[in-house]
C-alpha positions as CSV (number, residue, x, y, z in Angstrom):
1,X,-1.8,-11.3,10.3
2,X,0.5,-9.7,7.6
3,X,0.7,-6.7,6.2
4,X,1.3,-6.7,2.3
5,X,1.5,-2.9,0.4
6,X,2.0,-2.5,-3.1
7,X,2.2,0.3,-5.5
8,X,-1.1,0.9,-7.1
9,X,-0.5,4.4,-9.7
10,X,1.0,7.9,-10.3
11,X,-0.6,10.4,-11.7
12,X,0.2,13.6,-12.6
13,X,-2.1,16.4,-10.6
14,X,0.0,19.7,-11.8
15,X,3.0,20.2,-13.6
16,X,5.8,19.1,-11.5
17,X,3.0,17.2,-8.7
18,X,3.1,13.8,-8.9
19,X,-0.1,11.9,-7.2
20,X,1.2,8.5,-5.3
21,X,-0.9,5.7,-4.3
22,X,0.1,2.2,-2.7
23,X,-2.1,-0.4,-1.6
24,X,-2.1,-1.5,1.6
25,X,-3.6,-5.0,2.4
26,X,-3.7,-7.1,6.0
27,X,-3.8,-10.7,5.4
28,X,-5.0,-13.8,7.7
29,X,-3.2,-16.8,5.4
30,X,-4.9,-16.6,2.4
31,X,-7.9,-14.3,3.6
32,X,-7.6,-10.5,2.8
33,X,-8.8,-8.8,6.3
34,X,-8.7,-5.6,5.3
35,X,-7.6,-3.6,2.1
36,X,-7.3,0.6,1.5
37,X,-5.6,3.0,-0.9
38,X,-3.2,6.2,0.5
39,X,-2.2,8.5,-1.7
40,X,0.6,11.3,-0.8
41,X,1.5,13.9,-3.0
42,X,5.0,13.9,-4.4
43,X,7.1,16.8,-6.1
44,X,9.9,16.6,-8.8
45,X,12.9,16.8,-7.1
46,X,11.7,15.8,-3.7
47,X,13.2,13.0,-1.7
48,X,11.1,10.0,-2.1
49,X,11.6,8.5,1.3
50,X,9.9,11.5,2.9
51,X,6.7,10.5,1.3
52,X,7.3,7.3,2.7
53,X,7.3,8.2,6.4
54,X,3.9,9.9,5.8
55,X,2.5,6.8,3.9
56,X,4.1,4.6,7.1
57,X,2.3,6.9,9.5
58,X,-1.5,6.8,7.9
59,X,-1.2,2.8,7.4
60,X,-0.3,2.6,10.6
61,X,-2.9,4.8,11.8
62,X,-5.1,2.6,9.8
63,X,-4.5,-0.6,11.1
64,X,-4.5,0.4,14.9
65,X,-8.1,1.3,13.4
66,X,-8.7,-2.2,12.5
67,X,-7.1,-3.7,15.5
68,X,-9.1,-2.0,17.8
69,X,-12.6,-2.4,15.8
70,X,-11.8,-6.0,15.2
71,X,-11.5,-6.2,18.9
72,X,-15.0,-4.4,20.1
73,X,-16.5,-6.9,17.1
74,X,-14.9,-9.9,18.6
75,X,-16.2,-9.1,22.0
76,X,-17.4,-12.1,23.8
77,X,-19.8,-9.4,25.5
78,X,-21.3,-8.0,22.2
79,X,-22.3,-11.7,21.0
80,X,-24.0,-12.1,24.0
81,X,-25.9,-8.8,23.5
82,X,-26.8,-10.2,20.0
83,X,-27.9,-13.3,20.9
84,X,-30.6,-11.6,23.7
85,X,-31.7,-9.2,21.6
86,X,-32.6,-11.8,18.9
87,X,-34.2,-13.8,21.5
88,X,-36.1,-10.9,22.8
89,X,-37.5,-9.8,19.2
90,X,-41.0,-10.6,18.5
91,X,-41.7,-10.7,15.0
């Protein structure tokens, strides 16, 4: 798994207040896993790499998120609890 971000848009939300965004996708090959947007407000004049130490924190916030969903979902466990419950079904 990879992660890929990109720049997505600035926008203006007040004079001076710039609105960031980048792209953040996680990649299997050629199979996107998991995409999301983060936007951190921005200043004139501020130093641009302290916006990036927040945007570094939330995606990785985001994808220990995805690791540990992707894990419960990959559960050997919770197919077999699928598998019963479809068997057990009357319809």
């Amino acid at each position: 798994m990879i992660a890929q971000v990109t720049k997505k848009s600035v926008s203006r939300t007040l004079e001076g207040q710039w609105a960031v965004t980048l792209n953040l996708k996680l990649m299997e090959g050629a199979t996107e896993l998991f995409s999301q947007d983060f936007s951190e407000d921005y200043n004139t004049g501020d130093d641009v790499a302290n916006i990036g130490a927040k945007f570094k924190n939330k995606m990785q916030e985001a994808i220990n998120k995805y690791k540990s969903e992707r894990a419960i979902l990959n559960n050997s466990k919770l197919d077999t609890v699928v598998t019963a419950l479809q068997n057990q079904l009357v319809v």
